[in-house]
C-alpha positions as CSV (number, residue, x, y, z in Angstrom):
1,X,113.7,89.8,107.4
2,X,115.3,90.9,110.5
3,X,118.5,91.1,108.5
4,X,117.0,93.1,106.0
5,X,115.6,95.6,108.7
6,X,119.5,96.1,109.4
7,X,121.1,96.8,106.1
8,X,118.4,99.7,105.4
9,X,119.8,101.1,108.7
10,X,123.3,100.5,107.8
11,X,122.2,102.3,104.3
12,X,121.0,104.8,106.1
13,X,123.7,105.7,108.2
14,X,126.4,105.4,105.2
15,X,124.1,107.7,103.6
16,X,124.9,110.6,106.6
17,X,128.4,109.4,105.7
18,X,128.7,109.9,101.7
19,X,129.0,112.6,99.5
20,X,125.7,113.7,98.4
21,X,126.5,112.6,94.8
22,X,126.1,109.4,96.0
23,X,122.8,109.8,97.4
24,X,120.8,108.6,94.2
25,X,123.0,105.7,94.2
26,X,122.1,104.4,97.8
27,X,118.7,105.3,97.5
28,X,118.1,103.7,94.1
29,X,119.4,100.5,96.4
30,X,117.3,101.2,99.6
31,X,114.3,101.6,97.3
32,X,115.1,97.8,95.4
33,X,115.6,96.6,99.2
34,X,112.3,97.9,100.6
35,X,110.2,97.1,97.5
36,X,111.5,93.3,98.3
37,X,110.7,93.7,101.7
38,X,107.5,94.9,101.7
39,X,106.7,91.9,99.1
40,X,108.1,89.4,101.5
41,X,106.0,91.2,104.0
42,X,102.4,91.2,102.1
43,X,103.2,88.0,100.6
44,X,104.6,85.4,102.9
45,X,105.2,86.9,106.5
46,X,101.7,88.4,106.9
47,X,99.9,85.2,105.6
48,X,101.9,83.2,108.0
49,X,100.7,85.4,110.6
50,X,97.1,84.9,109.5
51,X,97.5,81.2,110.3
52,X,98.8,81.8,114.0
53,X,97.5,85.0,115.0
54,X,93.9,84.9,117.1
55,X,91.7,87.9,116.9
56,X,92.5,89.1,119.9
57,X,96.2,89.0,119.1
58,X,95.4,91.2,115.8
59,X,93.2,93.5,118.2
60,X,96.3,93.8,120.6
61,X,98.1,94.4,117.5
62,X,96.0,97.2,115.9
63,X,95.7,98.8,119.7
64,X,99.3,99.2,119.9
65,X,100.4,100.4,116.7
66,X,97.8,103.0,116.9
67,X,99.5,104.1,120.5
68,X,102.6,104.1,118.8
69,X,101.4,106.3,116.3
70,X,99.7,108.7,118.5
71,X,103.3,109.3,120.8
72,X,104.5,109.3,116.9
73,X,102.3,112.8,116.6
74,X,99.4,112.7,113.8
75,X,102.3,115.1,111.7
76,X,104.6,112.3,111.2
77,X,103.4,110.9,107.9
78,X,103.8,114.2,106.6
79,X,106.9,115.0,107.7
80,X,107.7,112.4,106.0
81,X,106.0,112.9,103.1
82,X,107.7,116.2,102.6
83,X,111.0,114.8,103.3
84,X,110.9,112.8,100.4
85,X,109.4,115.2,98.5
86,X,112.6,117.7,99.5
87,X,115.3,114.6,98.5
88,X,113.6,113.8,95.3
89,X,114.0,117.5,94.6
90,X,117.0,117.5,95.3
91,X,118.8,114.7,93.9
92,X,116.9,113.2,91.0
93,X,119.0,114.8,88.7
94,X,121.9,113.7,89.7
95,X,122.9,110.3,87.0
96,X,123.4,107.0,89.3
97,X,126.5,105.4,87.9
């Protein structure tokens, strides 16, 4: 998983380092990588966690990612949002080969 974490960053920096022509080719490819992540993640990794977590472990948990989304700034997941948005624009047209 950890891995996994890495080579979306690495993607991410080739990305910065590519022609944008090859954008929809490395996102078509960090897209595949995060759909099998996030399945890992909902599907084995968070029922693990279930099984060795306390409630007061998942409180701790829920407390801190809601601080970390609050130094984030409430406008985050809409910057986001509009980021993609702006890409998709962009470079949908363009064929992946």
């Amino acid at each position: 998983m950890v891995h996994e974490h890495d080579e979306g960053r690495s993607m991410e920096a080739a990305l910065d380092e590519r022609h944008p022509s090859d954008f929809a080719l490395y996102a078509d490819h960090y897209v595949q990588l995060l759909q099998d992540h996030i399945a890992k993640e909902d599907n084995i990794l968070f029922a693990k966690a279930e099984t060795v977590l306390t409630v007061e472990d998942d409180e701790a948990l829920f407390a801190r990612f809601n601080q970390i989304e609050q130094e984030m700034g409430e406008e985050t997941p809409e910057r986001f949002h509009r980021l993609v948005d702006t890409l998709a624009s962009r470079y949908l047209s363009i064929p992946v080969s």
